[in-house]
Structures are given as C-alpha cells and as structure tokens.
C-alpha positions as CSV (number, residue, x, y, z in Angstrom):
1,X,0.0,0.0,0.0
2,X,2.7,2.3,0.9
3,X,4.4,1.3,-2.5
4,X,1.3,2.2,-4.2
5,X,0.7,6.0,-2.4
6,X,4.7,6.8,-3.5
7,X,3.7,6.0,-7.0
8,X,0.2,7.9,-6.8
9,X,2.2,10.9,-5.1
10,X,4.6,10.9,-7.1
11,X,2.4,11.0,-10.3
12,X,0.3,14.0,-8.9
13,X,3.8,15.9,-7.8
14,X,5.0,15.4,-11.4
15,X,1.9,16.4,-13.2
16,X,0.8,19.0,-11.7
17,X,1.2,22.6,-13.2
18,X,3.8,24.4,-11.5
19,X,3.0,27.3,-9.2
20,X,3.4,30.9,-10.1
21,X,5.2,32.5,-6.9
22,X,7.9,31.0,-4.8
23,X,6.3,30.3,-1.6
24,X,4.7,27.6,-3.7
25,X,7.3,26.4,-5.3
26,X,9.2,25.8,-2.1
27,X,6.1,23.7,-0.7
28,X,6.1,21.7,-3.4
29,X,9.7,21.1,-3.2
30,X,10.0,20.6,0.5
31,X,6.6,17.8,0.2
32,X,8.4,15.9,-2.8
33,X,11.5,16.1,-0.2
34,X,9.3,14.5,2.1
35,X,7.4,11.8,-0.1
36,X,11.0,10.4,-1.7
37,X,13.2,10.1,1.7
38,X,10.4,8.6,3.8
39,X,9.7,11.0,6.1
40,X,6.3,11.2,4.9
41,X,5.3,7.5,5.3
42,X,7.3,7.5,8.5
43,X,4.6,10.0,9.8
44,X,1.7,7.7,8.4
45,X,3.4,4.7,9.8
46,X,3.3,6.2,13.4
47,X,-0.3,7.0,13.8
48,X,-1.1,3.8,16.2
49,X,-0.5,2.5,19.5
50,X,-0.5,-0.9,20.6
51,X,-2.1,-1.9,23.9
52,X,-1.1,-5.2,26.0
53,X,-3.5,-6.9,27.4
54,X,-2.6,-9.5,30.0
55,X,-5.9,-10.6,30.5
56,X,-6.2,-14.0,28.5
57,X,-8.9,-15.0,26.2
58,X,-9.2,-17.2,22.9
59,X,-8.2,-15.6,19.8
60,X,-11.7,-14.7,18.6
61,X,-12.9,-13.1,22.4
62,X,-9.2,-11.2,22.1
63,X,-10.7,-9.8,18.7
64,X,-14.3,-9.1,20.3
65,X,-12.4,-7.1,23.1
66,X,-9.9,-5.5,20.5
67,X,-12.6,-3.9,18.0
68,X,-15.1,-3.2,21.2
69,X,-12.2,-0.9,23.1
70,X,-9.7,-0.4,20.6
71,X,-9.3,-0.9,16.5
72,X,-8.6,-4.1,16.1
73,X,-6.0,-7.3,17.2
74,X,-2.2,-6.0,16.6
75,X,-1.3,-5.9,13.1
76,X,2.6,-6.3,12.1
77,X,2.7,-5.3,8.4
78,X,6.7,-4.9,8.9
79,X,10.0,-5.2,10.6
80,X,9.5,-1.7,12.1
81,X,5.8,-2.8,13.6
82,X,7.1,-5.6,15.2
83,X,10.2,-3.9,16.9
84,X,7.9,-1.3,18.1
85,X,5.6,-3.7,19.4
86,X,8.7,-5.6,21.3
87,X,9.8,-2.0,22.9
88,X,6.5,-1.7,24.1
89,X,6.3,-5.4,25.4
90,X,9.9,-4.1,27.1
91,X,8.8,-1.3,28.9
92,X,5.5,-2.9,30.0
93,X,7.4,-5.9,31.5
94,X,5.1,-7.6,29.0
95,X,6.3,-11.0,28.4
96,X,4.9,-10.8,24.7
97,X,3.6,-14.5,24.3
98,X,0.4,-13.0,22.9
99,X,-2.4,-13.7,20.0
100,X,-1.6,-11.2,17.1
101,X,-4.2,-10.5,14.4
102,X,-3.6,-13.1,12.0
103,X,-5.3,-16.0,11.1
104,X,-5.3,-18.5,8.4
105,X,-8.9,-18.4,6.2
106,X,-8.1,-22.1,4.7
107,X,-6.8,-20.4,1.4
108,X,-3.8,-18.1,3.2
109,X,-2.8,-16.3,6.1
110,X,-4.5,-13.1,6.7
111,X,-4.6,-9.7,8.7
112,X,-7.8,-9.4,11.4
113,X,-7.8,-5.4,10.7
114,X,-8.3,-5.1,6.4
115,X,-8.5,-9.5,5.5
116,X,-5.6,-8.1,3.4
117,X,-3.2,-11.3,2.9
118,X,0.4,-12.0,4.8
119,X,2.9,-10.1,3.3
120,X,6.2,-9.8,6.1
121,X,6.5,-12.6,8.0
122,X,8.6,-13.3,10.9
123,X,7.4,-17.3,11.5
124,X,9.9,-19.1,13.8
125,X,11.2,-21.0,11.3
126,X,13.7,-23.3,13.8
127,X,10.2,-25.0,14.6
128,X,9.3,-25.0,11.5
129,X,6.0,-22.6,12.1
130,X,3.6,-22.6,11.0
131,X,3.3,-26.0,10.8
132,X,-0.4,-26.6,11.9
133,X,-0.3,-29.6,14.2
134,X,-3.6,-31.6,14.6
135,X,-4.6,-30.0,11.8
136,X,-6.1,-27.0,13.5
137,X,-4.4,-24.3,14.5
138,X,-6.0,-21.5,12.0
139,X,-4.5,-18.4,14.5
140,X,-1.1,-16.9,15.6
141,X,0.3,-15.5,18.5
142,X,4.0,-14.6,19.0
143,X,6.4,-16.2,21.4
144,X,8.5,-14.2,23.9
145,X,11.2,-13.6,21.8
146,X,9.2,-11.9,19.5
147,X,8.6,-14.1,16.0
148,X,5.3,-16.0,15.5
149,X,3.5,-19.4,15.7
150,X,0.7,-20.9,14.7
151,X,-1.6,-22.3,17.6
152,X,-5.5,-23.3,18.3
153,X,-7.6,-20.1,18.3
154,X,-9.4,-21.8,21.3
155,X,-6.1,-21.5,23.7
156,X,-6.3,-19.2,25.8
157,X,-3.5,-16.3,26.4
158,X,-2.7,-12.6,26.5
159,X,-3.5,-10.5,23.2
160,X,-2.1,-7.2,21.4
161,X,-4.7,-5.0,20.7
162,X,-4.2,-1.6,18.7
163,X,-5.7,2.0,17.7
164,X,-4.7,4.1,14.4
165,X,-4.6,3.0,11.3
166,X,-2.1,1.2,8.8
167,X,-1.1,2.4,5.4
C-alpha cells in the first residue's frame, strides 16, 4: 500500500502545473523532499498505538475485546511494527507471548484489521511454524522472543490490541 501511495504521489507531484510564486514552489519542493526520503510514510506509519492486554482469552474473544475498546488485534505489516511492538512489550514488563491479528482463512494467512493477505513474516522457522499440528491451528500468537507461531484459536493467552490506522 505504501508502494502504491509513493507512486500515486509521485504522479500528482510530477503532473501538476507548476506554481506561479515561490512560496509555492518551495512547498512543493520541500513535500516531494518529504514523499522520496520517507519521512512522509514515516509520519503515516506512526499514527497507532499498541495496547497489551494481560488478560487472557481465545483468539476470537481477544478480537471481540480489541474492535469493542480499541481498533482491532495487533497488526505487524513490517520489521519496524514488530520492533515497536517488542519496545513496548519491554517497557510494559510484557512477556509478549500473545495472540496477534492473523489467522489462516483455509486459502492463506490473513490480517484481522483489512482481510488483506500475509505479506512480512517473521514465523519461527527453527520450529518449523507454521506447521499446523492436529490440523487445526488456523491463529497466531508470537512467542517471547518476538517471531510467531501458529496455535489453536481456542487457547487461551494474553493479546495485542491496537488503535490508528495502517497504510
């Protein structure tokens, strides 16, 4: 999605007419400044908060309580989501074995939030997640140390719930 806006912005920026006065011109300069080194999706990135919840529940009651009090179970669309969300299990004393947002739908793995499909992944690959034991576990949690594994969405365990919105 971010790919996507850079293009879009990117299009508009270069086909656009170009202003008449300077004060303008310097806007539109410093905003392509900001589109092309980041800062700009940066900004976008940063407008949510996770929320630790050590109260346990199965995956779809951690959902229930995530969408009634917050926006949704914690989506990690990135490298930099999930290191935030470890600093914040950090400071909370959080021990950050916790459902996440994603679940399989039979076809593929997908996001709670948008049902838009897995794109980073950080599976523990040493035990060989997700590897669906008995055949049914359809819902993912992450262990301590931070990377994720597929388990039963009946278990019960703590959850990562989050506000804002992802681009």
């Amino acid at each position: 999605m971010v790919r996507f806006l850079t293009t879009l912005f990117f299009f508009l920026l270069m086909n656009v007419e170009l202003p008449s006065n300077t004060s303008d011109i310097m806007t539109m300069t410093l905003f392509q400044f900001l589109v092309f080194t980041g800062v700009v999706a940066f900004v976008l990135s940063a407008s949510r908060k996770y929320y630790l919840i050590r109260e346990t529940k199965t995956w779809h009651d951690a959902l229930a309580y995530c969408r009634a009090s917050h926006t949704d179970l914690a989506i990690i669309k990135s490298s930099d989501d999930m290191v935030q969300l470890q600093n914040e299990a950090q400071r909370q004393r959080f021990s950050l074995e916790a459902w996440i947002g994603l679940y399989n739908d039979i076809n593929s793995w997908r996001w709670s939030f948008d049902n838009e499909p897995l794109g980073f992944e950080d599976w523990d690959l040493t035990l060989q997640q997700p590897n669906n034991r008995d055949g049914h576990e359809e819902c993912v949690a992450t262990f301590q140390y931070g990377s994720w594994y597929d388990a039963p969405c009946d278990n019960v365990m703590p959850f990562v719930c989050f506000d804002g919105k992802f681009d």
